[in-house]
C-alpha positions, -999 to 999 in steps of 0.1 A, spaced: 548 216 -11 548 179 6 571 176 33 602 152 25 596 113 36 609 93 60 613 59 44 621 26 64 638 -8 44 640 -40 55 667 -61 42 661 -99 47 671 -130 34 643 -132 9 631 -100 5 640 -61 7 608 -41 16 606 -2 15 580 21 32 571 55 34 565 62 74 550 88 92 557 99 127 527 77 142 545 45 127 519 42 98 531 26 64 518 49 37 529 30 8 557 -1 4 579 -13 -27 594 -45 -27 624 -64 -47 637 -101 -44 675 -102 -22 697 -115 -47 712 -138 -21 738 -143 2 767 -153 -27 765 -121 -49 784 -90 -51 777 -64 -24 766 -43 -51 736 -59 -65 721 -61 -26 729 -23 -27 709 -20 -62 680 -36 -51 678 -8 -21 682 16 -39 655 7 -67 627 -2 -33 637 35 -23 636 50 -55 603 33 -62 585 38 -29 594 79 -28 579 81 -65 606 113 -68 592 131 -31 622 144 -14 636 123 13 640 133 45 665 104 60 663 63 55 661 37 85 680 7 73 672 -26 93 694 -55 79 697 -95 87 730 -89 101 757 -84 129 757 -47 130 784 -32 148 780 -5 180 786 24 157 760 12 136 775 18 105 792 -15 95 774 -51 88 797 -73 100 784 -105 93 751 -117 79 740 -152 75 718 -149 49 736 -119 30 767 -111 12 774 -81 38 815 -89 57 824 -60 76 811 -35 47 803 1 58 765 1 48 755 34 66 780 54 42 777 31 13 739 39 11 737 71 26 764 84 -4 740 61 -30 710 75 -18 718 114 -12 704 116 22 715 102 54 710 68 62 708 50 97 717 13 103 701 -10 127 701 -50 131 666 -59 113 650 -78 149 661 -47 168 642 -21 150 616 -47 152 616 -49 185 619 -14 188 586 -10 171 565 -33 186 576 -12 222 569 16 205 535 15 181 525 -27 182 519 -53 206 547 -44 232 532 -12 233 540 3 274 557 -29 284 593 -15 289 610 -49 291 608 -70 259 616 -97 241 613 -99 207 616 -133 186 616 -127 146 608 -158 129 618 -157 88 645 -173 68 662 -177 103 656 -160 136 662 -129 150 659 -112 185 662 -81 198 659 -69 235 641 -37 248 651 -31 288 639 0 306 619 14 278 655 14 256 671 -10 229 703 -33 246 726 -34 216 758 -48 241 793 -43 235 798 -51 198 764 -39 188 751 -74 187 730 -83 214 700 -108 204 714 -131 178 697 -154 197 691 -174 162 725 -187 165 728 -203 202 737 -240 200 706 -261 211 715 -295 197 756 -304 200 768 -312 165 733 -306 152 722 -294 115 746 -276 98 737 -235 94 747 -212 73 768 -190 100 788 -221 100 779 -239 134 758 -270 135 725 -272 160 717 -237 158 680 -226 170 670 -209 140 678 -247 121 650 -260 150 623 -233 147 625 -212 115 610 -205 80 637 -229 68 626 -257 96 591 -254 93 599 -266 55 623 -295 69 598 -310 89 571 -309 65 593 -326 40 603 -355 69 571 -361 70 562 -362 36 546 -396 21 542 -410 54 506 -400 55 479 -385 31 482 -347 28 471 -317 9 509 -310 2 511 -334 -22 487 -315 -46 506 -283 -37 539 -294 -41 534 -316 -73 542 -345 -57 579 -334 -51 586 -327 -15 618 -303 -30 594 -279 -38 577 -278 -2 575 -241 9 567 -225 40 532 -205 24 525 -245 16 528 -258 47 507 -228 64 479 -233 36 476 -269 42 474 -263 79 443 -238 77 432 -266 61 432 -290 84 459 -309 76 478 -336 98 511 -332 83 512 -294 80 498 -291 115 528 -312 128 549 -296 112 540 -265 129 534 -281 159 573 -294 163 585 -257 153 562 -244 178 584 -269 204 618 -262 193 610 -224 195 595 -226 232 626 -248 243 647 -221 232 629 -193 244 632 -211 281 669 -201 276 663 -169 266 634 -159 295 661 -176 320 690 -149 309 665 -121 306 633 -123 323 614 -103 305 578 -92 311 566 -104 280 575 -119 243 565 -109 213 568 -133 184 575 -117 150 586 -128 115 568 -147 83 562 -176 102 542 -164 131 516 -154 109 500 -192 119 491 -176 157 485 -197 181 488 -232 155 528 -219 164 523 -200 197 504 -229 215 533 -255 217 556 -226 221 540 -214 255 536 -251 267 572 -260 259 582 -222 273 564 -237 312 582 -275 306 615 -265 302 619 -229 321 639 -236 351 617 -228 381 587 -226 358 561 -228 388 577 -204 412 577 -176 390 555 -150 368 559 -164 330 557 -137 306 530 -138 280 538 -150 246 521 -131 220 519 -127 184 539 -93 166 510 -63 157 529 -50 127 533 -81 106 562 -81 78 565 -41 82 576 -40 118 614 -38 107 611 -6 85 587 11 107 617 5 136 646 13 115 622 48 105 617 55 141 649 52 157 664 69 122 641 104 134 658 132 155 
């Protein structure tokens, strides 16, 4: 008889992705559904879990769940209380899902368990102080110090998406205005593209049908391995905002290196390259001090699940 899986989710603005694990953080197998959004009932978040579970175990016995969510999760790590891009407000998740699921479920904030596994199986692997950047819908961050996760107080250490880096800035969805994750996001990345559509010939136009409403980030990271100008700007300014924010961050922190994570960092070093030259221009003291590499997340779009799986194991 097969011994009971360990299965990981990932619970993110767009997507919810579930993966059986094993103990050497390999994905064996993932299932995927669409998030219903951030203005629906709890419930149908909860469904589409449920159904990314049920799918991925193909009826195998569970053994436990790791549950990483785009959220505020509290110090207990039970409660969601607030997502940006989600419907959760101060719902108990962990019991929720553990009593939909029949086995016990643990909670983590989705860029922690990130950040926990690129420390533990990815590109952070043996550095014992991280910094983790996840770059999707918005941003996330988690923090690793002394070879262990620094949740803080509340639980919610790293919600480094929200600091204020423009006063009265673009509006965001937590309800403040010049957030980072508005600057250097999935969600920017799509901005600037469509700012600088029709001022120039590009290969977006074709994509896009001529309507820059449709612009999406895959788009706008096609075009650029193309070669296009526009795209390549696009990234280009991202790839600013997110080092001018990260020189906040590394000033707080000082961390021996950063590992940048999320759908969006899948462009390398078309992102990374302005990031690490804005990261030296605006780091206070810049030139009397070890910067920490910037490098690309290992685990791609599964580091979440194979975090939440990991720190779910006794």
């Amino acid at each position: 008889m097969s011994q009971p899986l360990w299965v990981g989710v990932d619970v993110g603005g767009t997507k919810v992705l579930a993966g059986v694990v094993d103990a050497d953080g390999r994905v064996r197998r993932t299932a995927r559904r669409a998030t219903p959004g951030r203005r629906v009932d709890v419930r149908r978040v909860e469904d589409a879990i449920a159904q990314a579970v049920a799918e991925v175990a193909a009826g195998e016995p569970l053994a436990g769940v790791g549950l990483a969510a785009a959220g505020f999760v509290d110090a207990d790590r039970a409660r969601v209380r607030f997502a940006p891009h989600l419907p959760w407000r101060g719902e108990d998740v962990r019991a929720r899902m553990t009593d939909r699921l029949g086995v016990e479920v643990k909670l983590e904030n989705d860029a922690n368990a990130a950040a926990w596994a690129e420390h533990r199986f990815g590109a952070g692997r043996g550095v014992d102080d991280l910094l983790m950047i996840t770059m999707g819908t918005g941003i996330g961050g988690g923090i690793v110090s002394d070879g262990r996760l620094t949740r803080g107080r509340n639980g919610m250490a790293g919600e480094f998406g929200h600091m204020m880096v423009v006063p009265d800035g673009q509006p965001c969805d937590c309800g403040g205005r010049g957030c980072w994750e508005q600057y250097a996001s999935g969600g920017a990345l799509v901005r600037a593209a469509q700012h600088r559509f029709g001022q120039q010939p590009s290969l977006l136009e074709d994509l896009c049908h001529g309507d820059p409403a449709l612009i999406s980030g895959p788009m706008v990271t096609a075009a650029a391995e193309e070669g296009d100008l526009l795209a390549r700007e696009a990234f280009a300014e991202v790839g600013r905002w997110l080092g001018v924010g990260l020189a906040n961050v590394v000033a707080a922190l000082d961390p021996a290196c950063v590992v940048v994570g999320g759908g969006v960092s899948a462009a390398g070093n078309r992102l990374l390259d302005p990031a690490r030259t804005a990261l030296e221009h605006s780091l206070v003291a810049a030139g009397h001090r070890e910067l920490p590499p910037v490098v690309a997340a290992a685990l791609g779009p599964e580091a979440g699940l194979i975090g939440a799986v990991d720190l779910a194991r006794p």
